[in-house]
N, C-alpha and C positions, 0 to 999 in steps of 0.2 A: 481551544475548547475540544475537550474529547468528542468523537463521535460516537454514535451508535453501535453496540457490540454486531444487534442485526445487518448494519450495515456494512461494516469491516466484512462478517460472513458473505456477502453478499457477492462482495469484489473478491475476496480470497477464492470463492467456488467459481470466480470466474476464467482460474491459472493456475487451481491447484484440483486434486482431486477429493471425493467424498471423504474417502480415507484422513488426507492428509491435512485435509481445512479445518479440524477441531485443533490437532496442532497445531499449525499456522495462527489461528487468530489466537491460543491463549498465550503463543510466544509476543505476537504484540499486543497484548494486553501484559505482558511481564515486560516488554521492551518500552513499551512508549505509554500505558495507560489508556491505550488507543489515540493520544492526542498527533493527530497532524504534523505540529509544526516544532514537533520535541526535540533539541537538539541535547545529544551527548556525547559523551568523551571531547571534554573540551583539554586542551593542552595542559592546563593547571591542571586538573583532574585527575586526568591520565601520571601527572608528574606524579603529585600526590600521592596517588596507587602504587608509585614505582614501576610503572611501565614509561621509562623514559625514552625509547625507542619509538612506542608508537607516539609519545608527548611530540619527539622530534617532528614529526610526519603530519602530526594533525594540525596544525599548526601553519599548514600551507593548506590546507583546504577545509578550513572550518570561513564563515562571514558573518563581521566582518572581520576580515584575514587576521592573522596575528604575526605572521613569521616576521613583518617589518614593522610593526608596532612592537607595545611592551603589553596591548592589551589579549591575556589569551585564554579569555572564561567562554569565546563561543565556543559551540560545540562543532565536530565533524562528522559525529553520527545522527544522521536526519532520517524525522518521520514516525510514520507507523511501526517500521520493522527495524528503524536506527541504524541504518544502511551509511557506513563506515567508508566513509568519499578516501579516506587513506588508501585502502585495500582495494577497493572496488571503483574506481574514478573510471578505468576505462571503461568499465561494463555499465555504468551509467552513461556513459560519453555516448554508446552504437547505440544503448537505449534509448536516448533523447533525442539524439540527432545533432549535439551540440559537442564541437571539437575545436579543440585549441590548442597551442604548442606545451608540453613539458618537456623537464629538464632532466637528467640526473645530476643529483648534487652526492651520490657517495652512501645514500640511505638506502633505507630496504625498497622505498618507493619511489616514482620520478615525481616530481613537483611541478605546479603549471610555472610554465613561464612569465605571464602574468597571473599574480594571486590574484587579483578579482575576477576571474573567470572563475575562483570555482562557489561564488557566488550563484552563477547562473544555476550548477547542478545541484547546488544548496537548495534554490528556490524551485525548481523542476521534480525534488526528491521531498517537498512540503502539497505534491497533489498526493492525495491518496490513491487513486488509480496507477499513478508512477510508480512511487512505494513498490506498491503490490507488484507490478511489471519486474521490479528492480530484484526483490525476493524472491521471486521465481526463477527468474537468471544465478542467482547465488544458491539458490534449492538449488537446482542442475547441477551444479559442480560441485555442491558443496553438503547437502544433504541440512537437515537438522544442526547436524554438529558447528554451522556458522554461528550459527547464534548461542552464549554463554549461556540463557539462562534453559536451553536445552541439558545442559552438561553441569550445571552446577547450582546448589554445591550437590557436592557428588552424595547421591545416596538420596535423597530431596532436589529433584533441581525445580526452581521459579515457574517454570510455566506450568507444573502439576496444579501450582496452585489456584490456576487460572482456567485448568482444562474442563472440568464440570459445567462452567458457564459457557464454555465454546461450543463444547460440546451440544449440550443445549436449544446454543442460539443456531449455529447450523442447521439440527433435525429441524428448528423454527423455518427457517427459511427454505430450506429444501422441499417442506412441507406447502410453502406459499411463500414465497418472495414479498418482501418487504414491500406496500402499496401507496409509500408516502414518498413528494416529491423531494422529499431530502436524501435519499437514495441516491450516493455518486455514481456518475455517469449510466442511471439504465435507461438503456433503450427504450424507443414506443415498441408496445403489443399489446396484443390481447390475450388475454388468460382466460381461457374454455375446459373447463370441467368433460372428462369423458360423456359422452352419450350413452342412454342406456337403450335405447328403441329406435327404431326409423323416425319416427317425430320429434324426438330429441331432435335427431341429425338436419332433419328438414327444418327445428326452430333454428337450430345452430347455424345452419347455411344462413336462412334470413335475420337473423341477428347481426354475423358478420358484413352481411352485405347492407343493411342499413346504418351499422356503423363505419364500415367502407365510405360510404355516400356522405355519413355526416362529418368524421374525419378531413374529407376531402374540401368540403365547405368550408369550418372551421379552418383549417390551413389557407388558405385564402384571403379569409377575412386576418390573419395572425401567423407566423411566421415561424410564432415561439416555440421550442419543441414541447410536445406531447406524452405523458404518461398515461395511456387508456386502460384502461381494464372494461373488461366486460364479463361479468359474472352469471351462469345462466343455470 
């Protein structure tokens, strides 16, 4: 299921800049449709294309695995931003925390040792807050130009097509963050409008501190986390 374009903003503004977050989310909206758990370039595919070099490669880290079966329609590019476990395996590896032996077998890439591990970055590269972690890692070194639908086709490229709505939905959220508990991973706070007089600031003070008090209770009684808002 796709998610929320406000929400994708949400997380993107939380690794990328003002600037560079309308690009960013209309690249995953041209990469993945916003959905989660999109996987692509799967080895047939890739064949297909006539990239059989990376065919070779994806092929040890798409799951479930294909390099020792004959099945090989999964994909190896996962996620929101279609983060390409061929290319990018080890930059997912420091990013997760999840490391395990590869090999070289002779390709552009080294291969796990065991293919079901790359299972695990498969599944780790299906959070969206991951994702986003993962694309910012590959923004650093790699700028826009990682991503095809940045570059192509040349003259028109894909995510043009997508940039008005990002555009958009970021000044949306920048303006006021998204206030529903389907919001990946935010944080508890409180959201306080400037003051405009000393009494403002004096409601302000006792507002926070009787939501302070009632927060504290609440947690107590519930463990669950928290989305507050306090609007004033």
């Amino acid at each position: 299921m796709a998610l929320n374009i406000d929400d994708v903003s949400y997380l993107v503004l939380q690794h990328f800049t003002t600037e560079q977050a309308p690009i960013m989310v209309a690249i995953a909206c041209a990469e993945s449709s916003l959905n989660p758990n999109a996987e692509g370039d799967s080895p047939k595919s890739l064949r297909t294309a006539g990239y059989n070099s990376s065919a070779n490669i994806a092929k040890y880290w798409n799951c479930p695995v294909s390099g020792q079966t004959t099945d090989d329609t999964a994909g190896a590019s996962i996620g929101l931003f279609q983060i390409f476990l061929g290319a990018n395996h080890k930059t997912v590896m420091n990013l997760s925390g999840i490391h395990f032996s590869t090999k070289d077998i002779g390709l552009s890439y080294d291969v796990p040792v065991n293919e079901s591990n790359a299972c695990q970055l498969v599944e780790w590269l299906k959070v969206p807050e991951n994702n986003v972690r993962a694309a910012k890692a590959i923004f650093d070194n790699q700028g826009y130009g990682a991503w095809s639908v940045y570059k192509y086709p040349e003259g028109n490229p894909v995510y043009l097509r997508h940039l008005t709505d990002a555009t958009n939905s970021v000044n949306r959220v920048l303006a006021k963050p998204p206030d529903s508990d389907t919001t990946p991973d935010k944080p508890n706070y409180v959201y306080i409008k400037q003051p405009g007089s000393l009494f403002a600031i004096l409601g302000i003070t006792l507002a926070v501190a009787l939501t302070t008090m009632f927060l504290s209770e609440e947690n107590r009684k519930d463990s669950t986390t928290r989305r507050t808002w306090v609007k004033l």
